[in-house]
C-alpha positions as CSV (number, residue, x, y, z in Angstrom):
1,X,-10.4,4.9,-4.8
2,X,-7.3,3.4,-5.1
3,X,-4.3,5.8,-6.8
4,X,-1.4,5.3,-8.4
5,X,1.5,7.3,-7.2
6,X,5.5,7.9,-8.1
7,X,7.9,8.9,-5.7
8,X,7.5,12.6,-6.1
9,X,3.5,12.3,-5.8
10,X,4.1,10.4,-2.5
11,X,6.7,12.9,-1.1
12,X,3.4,15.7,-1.3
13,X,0.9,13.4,-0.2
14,X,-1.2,14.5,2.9
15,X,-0.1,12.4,5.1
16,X,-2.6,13.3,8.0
17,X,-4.6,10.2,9.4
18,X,-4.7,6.7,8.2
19,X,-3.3,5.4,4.4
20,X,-2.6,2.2,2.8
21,X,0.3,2.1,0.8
22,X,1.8,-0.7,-1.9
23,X,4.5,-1.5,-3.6
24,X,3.6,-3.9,-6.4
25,X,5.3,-5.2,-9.6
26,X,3.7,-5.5,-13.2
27,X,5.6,-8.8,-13.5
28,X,4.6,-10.2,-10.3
29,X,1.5,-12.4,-10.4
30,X,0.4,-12.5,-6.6
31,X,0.7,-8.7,-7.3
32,X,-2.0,-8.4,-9.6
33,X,-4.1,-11.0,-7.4
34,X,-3.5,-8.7,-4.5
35,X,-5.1,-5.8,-6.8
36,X,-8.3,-7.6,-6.6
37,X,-8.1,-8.1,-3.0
38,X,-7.2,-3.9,-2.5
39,X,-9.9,-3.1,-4.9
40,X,-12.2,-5.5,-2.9
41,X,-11.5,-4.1,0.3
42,X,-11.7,-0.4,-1.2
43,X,-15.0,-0.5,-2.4
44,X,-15.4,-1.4,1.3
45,X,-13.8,1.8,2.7
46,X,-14.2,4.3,0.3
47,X,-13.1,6.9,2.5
48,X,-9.4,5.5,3.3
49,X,-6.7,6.4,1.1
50,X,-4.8,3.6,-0.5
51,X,-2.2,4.1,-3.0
52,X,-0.2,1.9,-5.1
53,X,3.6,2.5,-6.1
54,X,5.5,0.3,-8.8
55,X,8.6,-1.0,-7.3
56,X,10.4,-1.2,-10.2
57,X,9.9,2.3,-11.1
58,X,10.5,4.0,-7.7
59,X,13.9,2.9,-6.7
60,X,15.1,5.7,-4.4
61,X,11.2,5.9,-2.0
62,X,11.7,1.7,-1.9
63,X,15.0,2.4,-0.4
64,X,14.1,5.4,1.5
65,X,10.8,3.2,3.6
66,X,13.3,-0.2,3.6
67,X,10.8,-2.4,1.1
68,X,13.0,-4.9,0.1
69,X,10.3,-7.1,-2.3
70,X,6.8,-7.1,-3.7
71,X,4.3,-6.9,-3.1
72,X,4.6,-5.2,0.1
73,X,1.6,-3.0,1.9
74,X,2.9,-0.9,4.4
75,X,0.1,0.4,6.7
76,X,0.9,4.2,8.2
77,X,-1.0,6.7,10.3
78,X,0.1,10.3,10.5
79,X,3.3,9.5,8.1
80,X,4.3,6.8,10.8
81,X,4.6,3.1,9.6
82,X,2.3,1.4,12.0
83,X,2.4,-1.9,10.0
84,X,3.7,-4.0,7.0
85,X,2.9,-7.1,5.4
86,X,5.0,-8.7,2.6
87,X,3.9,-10.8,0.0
88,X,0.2,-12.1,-1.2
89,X,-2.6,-11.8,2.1
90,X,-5.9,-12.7,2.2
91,X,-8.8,-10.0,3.0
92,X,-9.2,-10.8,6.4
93,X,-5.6,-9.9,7.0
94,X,-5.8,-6.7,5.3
95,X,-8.6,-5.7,6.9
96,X,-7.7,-6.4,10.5
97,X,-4.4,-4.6,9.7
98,X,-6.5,-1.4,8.6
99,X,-9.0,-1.7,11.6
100,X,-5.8,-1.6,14.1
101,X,-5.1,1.7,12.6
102,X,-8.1,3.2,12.4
């Protein structure tokens, strides 16, 4: 399941293993076509946790992990950053990207 988190949610997050995280904006249309792609791929991989951020609401954790734009997954293992991809990607992409870290 995908879940929406703020900046103080993320900062408690287990952080153990494998995650998906996005920033995305609620004004930003290959943001909400992205969604269907996430939601796609989640229903795929049940088990690995994805969570979504609004960038316009989270200033300070944008900052704080450099995303500079939406929508921006960053892929992270073990509270590392093992990948990022900016802007609107296909499923393939994403997919491959999760499989690396896996």
């Amino acid at each position: 399941m995908i879940q929406e988190i703020d900046t103080q949610t993320y900062d408690q997050l287990d952080k153990s293993g494998p995650m998906l995280v996005e920033f995305y904006s609620k004004t930003c249309g290959p943001c909400k076509m992205l969604a269907f792609v996430l939601r796609d791929i989640d229903k795929t991989l049940p088990d690995f946790k994805m969570y979504t951020i609004d960038y316009d609401e989270n200033q300070e954790l944008k900052e704080r992990l450099g995303v500079k734009g939406f929508p921006t997954i960053l892929l992270m293992k073990d509270g590392r950053e093992m990948d990022r991809l900016a802007g609107l990607k296909q499923k393939p992409v994403i997919k491959k990207a999760i499989e690396d870290i896996l």
